[in-house]
N, C-alpha and C positions, 0 to 999 in steps of 0.2 A: 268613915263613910259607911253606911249603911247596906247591907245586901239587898239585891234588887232579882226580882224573878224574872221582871221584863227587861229583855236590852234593851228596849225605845227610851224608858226611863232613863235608865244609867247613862245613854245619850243626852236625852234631854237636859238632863244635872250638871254634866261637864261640860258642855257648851254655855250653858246659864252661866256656868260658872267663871268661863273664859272670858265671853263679853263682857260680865261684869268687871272684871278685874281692869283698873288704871291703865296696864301697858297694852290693852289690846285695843283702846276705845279708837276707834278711827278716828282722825283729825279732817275734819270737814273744810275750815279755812282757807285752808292753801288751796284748796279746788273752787273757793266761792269769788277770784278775784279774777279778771281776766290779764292777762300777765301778760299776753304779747299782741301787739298791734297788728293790722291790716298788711302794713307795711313790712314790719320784722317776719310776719308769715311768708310773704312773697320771694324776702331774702332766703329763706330758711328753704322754699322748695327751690329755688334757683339752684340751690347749692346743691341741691341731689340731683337735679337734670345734667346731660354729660355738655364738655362747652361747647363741642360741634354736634348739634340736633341733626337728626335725621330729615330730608325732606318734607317728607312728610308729618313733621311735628312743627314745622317752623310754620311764621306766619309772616316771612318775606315775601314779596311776589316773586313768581316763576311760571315756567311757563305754563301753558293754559291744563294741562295733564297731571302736571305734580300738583298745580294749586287742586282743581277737583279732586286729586285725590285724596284730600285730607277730609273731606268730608263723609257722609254716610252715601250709601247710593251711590257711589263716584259722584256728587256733587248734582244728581239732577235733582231741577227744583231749585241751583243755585243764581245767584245773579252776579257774573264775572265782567271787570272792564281793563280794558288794555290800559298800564301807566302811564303809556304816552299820549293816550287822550287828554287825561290830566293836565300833562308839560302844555300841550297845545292851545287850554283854553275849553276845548271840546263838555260840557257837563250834558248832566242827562240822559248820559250812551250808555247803554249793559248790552249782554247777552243773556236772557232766559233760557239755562241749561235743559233742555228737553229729554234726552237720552244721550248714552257715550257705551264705549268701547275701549276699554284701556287695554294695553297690553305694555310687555317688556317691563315691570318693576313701576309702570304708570310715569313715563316719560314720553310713549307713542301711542299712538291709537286717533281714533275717530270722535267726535261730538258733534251733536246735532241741536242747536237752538234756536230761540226768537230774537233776532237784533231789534232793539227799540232804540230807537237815532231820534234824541232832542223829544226826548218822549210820547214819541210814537211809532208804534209796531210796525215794523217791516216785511215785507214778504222774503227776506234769505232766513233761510232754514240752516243753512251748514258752516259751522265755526273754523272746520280744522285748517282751514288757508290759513297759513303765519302764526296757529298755532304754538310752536316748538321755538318762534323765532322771536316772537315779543313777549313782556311780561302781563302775566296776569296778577290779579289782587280778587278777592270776592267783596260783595258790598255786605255791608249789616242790618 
């Protein structure tokens, strides 16, 4: 190997020389296939989340505080409906979450909404009656 006055060069030289060499070429291949499905991915993250989720992570219904709380904003701007509207037959019923006040870990507290009943706006503003005692679900 030659003497060199600049170290940029004698860098330059031994990396040229690295890449070029057989054992160092990258293998592109193995990154050009996609290897695991939709499916296999979902399993794969299931298996890292713990098996009793926290509250606030699940997407069961509950009551009307823990479900807002999984949202940003404690859920205003959300559209919540009782499950037992559902069982009953009832379609077309939410609450348009207006403002809330959570307190205690987001199991108590206050909410303030629009009830729209058979698809039209109501005049009650305040959710928290039966709150804590029925289940909520959010709409999508």
């Amino acid at each position: 190997m030659a003497e060199f006055k600049d170290e940029h060069a004698v860098t330059k030289v031994i990396s040229t020389e690295i890449l070029e060499s057989p054992k160092h070429t990258p293998n592109f291949d193995r990154f050009s296939e996609n290897t695991m499905s939709g499916a296999n991915v979902l399993v794969a993250f299931q298996k890292l989340l713990p098996k009793n989720l926290s509250p606030g992570l699940s997407t069961r219904p509950a009551n009307l505080y823990q479900v807002l709380s999984r949202y940003a904003v404690d859920g205003v701007g959300q559209r919540v409906h009782q499950t037992r509207w559902t069982s009953k037959g009832i379609s077309d019923c939410y609450w348009v979450v207006t403002r809330t006040s959570l307190k205690k870990g987001s199991t108590h507290g206050k909410a303030w909404g629009r009830l729209v009943w058979r698809g039209q706006f109501t005049d009650y503003f305040l959710m928290s009656c039966g709150a804590r005692r029925a289940d909520y679900v959010c709409l999508e």
